[in-house]
C-alpha positions as CSV (number, residue, x, y, z in Angstrom):
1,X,0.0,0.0,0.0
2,X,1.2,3.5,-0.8
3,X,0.6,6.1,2.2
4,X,2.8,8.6,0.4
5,X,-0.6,10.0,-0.2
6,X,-1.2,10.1,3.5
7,X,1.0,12.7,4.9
8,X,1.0,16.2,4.3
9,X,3.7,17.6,2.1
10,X,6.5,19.5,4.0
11,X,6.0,23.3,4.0
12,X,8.9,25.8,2.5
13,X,9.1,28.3,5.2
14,X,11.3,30.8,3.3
15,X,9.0,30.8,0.3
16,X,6.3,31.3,3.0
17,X,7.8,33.9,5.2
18,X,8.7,36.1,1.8
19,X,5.2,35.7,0.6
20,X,3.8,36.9,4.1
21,X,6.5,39.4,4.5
22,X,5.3,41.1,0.7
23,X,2.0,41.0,1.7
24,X,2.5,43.1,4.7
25,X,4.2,45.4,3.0
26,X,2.0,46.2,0.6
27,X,0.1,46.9,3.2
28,X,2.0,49.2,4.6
29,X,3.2,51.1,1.7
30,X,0.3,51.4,-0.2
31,X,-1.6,54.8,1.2
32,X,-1.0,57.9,-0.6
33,X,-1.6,61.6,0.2
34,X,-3.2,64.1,-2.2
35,X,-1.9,68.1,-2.1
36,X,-3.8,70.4,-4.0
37,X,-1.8,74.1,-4.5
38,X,-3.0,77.4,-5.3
39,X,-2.2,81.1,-5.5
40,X,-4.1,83.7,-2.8
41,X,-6.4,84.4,-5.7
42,X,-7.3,80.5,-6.7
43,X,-5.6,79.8,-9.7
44,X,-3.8,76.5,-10.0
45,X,0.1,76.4,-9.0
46,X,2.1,73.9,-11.8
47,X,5.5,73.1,-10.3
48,X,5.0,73.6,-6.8
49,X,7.3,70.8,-4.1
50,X,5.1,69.1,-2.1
51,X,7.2,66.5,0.3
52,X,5.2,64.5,3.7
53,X,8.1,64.2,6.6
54,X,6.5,61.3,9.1
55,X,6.3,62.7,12.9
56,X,8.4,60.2,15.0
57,X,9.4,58.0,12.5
58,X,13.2,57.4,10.4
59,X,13.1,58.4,7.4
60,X,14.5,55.8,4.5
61,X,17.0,56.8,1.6
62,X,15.1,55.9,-1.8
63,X,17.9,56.5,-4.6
64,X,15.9,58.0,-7.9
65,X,17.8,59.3,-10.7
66,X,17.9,62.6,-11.7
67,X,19.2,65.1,-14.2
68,X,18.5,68.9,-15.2
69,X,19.1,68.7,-19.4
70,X,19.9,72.7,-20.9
71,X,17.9,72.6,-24.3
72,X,17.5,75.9,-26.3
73,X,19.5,77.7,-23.9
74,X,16.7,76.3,-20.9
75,X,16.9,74.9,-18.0
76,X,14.5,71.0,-18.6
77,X,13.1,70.4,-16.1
78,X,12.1,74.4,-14.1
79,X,12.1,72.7,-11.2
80,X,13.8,69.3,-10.4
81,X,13.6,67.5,-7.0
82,X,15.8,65.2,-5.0
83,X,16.3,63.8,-1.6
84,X,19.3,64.7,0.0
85,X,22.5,63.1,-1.0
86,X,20.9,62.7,-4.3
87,X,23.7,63.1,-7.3
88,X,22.3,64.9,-10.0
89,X,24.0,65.5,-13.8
90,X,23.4,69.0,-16.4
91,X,23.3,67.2,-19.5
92,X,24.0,70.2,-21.7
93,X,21.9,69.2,-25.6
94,X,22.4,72.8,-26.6
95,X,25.6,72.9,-29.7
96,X,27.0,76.1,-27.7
97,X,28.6,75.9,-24.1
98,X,27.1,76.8,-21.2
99,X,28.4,77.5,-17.5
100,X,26.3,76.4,-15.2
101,X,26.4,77.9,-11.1
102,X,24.9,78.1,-7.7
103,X,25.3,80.5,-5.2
104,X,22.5,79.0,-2.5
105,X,23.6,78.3,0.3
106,X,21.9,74.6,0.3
107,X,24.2,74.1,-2.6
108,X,27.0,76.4,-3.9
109,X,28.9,75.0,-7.4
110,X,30.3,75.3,-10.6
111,X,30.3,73.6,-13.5
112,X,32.5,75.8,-15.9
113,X,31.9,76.2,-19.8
114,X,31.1,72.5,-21.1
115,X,29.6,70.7,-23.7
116,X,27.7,67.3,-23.5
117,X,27.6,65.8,-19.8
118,X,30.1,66.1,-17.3
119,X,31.2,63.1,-15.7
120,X,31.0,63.6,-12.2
121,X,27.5,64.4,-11.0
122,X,26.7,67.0,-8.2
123,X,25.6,66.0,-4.9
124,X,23.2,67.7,-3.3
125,X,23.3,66.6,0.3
126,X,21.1,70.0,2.0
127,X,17.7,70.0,2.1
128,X,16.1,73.5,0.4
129,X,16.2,75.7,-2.0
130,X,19.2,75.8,-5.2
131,X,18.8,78.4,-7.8
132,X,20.5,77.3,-11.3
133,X,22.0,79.9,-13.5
134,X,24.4,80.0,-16.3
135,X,27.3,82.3,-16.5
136,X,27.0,83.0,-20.1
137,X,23.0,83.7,-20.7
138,X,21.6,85.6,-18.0
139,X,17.7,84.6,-18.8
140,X,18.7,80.7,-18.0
141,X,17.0,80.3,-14.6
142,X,16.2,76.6,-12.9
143,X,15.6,75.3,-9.4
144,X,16.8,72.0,-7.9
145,X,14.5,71.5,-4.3
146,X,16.1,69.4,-2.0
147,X,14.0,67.3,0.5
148,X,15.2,65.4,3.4
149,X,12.2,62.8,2.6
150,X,11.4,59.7,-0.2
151,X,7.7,61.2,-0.4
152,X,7.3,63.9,-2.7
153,X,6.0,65.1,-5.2
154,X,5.3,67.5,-7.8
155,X,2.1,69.6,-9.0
156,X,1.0,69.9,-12.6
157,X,-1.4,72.5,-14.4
158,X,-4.4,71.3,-12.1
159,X,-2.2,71.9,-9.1
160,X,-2.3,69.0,-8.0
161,X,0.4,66.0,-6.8
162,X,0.0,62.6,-5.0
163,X,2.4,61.2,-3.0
164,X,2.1,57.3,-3.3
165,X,3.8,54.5,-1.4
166,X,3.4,56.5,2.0
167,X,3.0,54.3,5.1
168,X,0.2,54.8,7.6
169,X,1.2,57.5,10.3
170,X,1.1,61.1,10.8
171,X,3.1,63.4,8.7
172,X,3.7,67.3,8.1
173,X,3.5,68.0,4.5
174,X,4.9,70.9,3.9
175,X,4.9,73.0,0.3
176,X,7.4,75.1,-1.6
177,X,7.2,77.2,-4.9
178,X,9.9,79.3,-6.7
179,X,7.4,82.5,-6.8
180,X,6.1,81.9,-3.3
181,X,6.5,85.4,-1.2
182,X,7.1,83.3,2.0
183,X,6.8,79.4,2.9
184,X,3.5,78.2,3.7
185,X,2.7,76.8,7.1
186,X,2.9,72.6,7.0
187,X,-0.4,70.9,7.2
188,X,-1.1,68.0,9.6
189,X,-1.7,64.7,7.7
190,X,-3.1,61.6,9.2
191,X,-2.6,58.4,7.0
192,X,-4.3,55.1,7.0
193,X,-3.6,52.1,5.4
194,X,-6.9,52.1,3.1
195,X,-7.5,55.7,2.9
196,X,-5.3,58.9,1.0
197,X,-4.5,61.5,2.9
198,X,-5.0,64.9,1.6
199,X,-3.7,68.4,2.2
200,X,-4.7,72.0,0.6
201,X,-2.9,74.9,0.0
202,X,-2.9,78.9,-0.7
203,X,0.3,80.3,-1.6
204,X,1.0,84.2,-1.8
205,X,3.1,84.9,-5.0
206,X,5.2,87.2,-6.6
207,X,5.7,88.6,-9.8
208,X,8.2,86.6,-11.9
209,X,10.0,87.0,-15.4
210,X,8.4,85.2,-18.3
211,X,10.7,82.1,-19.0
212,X,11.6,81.4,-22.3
213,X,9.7,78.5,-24.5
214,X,12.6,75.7,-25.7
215,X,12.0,75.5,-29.7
């Protein structure tokens, strides 16, 4: 008689642990909050920094990529953001040199007159704000925001961003924008496992040039 039948079949902890493990933390990762931003009078803000910092709780290092391209004498993207320690190239696609500088104190360099890509990136390791200019055109403005969190985000036409991957907790979400007159105060955010988050904003602006439109 065959009792191989009989007995049940031996169980592969690892493969079970790593199932259990994947489903808990897609739990636990798989809230989001939602910021809408807008100017004193209402109107939609398009690249505004939204980034959630949780209250009592370490904050992980996610590496991203990132790079600020020069195209038609332009900064692509306006505004580009990275979490601190984040290296960061200036591919330069124009066929005339550019010299690209900050003088911000969250990150003061100097790439002298180039063409193509440098090879060593720049590091960013302060959180706030870095203004980008080049030393030969004087209308080349960018910004490079520098968070000291993996959740964050930024707003398009509608004004709007959503922060996914965010664990339950409490967070401050906090806001920035180049033409803001002064930094909003953070919002309070409660986050549940099955439920987004949300936070609204009204931003006082300034008056800023008109940027050029790459060809």
């Amino acid at each position: 008689m065959d009792l191989r039948g009989c007995y049940p079949r031996p169980v592969n902890l690892a493969v079970t642990f790593l199932t259990v493990f994947a489903l808990s933390a897609a739990a636990a990762w798989g809230a989001s909050i939602e910021a809408t931003v807008k100017d004193a009078k209402g109107a939609a803000l398009e690249d505004a920094v939204v980034w959630a910092r949780p209250k009592g709780a370490s904050l992980p290092r996610v590496p991203r990529d990132a790079a600020v391209e020069q195209i038609n004498k332009t900064f692509i993207p306006l505004v580009t953001i990275v979490q601190t320690g984040t290296p960061v190239r200036f591919p330069n696609r124009d066929e005339i040199r550019h010299h690209v500088y900050s003088f911000s104190p969250a990150k003061v360099f100097e790439l002298k007159l180039y063409a193509g890509t440098p090879m060593a990136p720049v590091v960013f390791d302060k959180p706030g704000e870095v203004v980008l200019g080049c030393n030969i055109h004087d209308h080349m403005i960018g910004y490079v925001f520098v968070v000291d969190s993996p959740f964050y985000g930024k707003t398009g036409k509608a004004g709007t961003t959503k922060l996914d991957n965010v664990p339950a907790g409490d967070y401050e979400v906090h806001v920035w924008h180049y033409s803001q007159a002064a930094y909003a105060e953070a919002r309070p955010v409660k986050v549940d496992a099955d439920d987004a988050g949300s936070a609204a904003f009204a931003i006082t602006t300034r008056i800023m040039p008109p940027r050029p439109t790459p060809k």
